[in-house]
N, C-alpha and C positions, 0 to 999 in steps of 0.2 A: 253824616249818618252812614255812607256805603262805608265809611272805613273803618267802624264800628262791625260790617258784616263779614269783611275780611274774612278768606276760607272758611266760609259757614254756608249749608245747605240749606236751602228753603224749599220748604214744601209748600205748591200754592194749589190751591186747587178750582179748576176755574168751569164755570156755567153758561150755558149758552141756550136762548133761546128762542123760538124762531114766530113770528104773527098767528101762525096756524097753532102755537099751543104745545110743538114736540119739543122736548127737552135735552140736550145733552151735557155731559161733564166728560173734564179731563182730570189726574191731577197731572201734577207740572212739580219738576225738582231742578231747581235752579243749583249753580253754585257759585257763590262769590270768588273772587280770588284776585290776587293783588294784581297791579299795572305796574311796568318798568318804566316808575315815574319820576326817580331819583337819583340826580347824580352824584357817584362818588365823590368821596372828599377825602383829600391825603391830608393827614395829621403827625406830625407837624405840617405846616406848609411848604416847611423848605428842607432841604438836605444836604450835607456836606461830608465825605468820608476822607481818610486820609491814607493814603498806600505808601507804608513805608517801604525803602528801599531794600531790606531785609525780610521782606514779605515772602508768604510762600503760595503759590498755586492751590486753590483752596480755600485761601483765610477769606474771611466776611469782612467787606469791606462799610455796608454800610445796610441797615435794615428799611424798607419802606412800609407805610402802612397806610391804607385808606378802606373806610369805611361806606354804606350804603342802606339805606335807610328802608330801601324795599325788602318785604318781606321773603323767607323763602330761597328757593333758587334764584328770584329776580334781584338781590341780596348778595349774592356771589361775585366779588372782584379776583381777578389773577392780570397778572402782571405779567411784559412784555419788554424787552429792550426796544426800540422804537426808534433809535437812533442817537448819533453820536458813537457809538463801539466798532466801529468801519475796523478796527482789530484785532475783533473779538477778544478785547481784554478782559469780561465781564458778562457774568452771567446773573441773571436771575429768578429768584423758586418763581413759579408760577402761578402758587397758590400762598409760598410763606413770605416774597418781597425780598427774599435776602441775595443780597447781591454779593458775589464774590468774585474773587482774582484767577482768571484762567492764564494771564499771562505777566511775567514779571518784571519786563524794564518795558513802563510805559512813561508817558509825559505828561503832564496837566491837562485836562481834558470832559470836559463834559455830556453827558449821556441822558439820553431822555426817555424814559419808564412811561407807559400807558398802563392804563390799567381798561379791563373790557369788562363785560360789553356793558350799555351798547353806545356811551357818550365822546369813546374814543379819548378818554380826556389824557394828557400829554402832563410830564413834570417834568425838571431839569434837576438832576443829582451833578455837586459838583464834584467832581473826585481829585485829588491832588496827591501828589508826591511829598514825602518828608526825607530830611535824610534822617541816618538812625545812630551817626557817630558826628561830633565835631570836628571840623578838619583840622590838622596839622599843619601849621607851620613850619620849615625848618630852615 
């Protein structure tokens, strides 16, 4: 039932009164309003992006997204690098998930995205290298 009253004001108005007969009232305005009771969930669950070796400083390597179920402000996830990018190869929007390439010859390597507040929850993006021509033999 309280989730049904979700950011809704109630006016109550309450009575009181006392052996000897004297009477009083208040009213009273309550407001409902949501709890930070849910935690994010990243959709898909898993992530895998690939940096090819003709990459440029900038391109989008790989989008994350996770969602929240509270309503509101309590509702708002942004993302974090969190660990794994000891090279600052990779950056992340903060509010859009998109991760891109700050640096150009890196190696196989995985990186770990949080997403806040407040469950602190941790994911792992794997990111890898491709090459972008077939080698020659000669």
């Amino acid at each position: 039932m309280l989730s049904s009253l979700l950011k809704k004001l109630l006016a109550v108005h309450v009575l009181y009164s006392s052996t000897g007969g004297q009477i009083a009232s208040v009213n009273v305005k309550v407001t409902v309003s949501d709890a930070n009771d849910n935690q994010p969930i990243f959709y898909p669950e898993s992530y895998a992006g690939n940096v090819r070796l003709d990459s440029s400083i900038g391109d989008v390597i790989v989008v994350v997204k996770a969602t929240d179920e509270d309503s509101g402000i309590m509702g708002n996830v942004t993302y974090t690098i969190s660990g794994g990018n000891g090279g600052e190869y990779f950056n992340v929007g903060v509010v859009s998930g998109i991760i891109i390439l700050l640096y150009t010859s890196i190696c196989r390597l995985v990186i770990c995205i949080s997403i806040c507040p407040p469950f602190g929850i941790e994911w792992n993006v794997m990111l890898r290298p491709i090459l972008c021509s077939t080698p020659l033999f000669m």
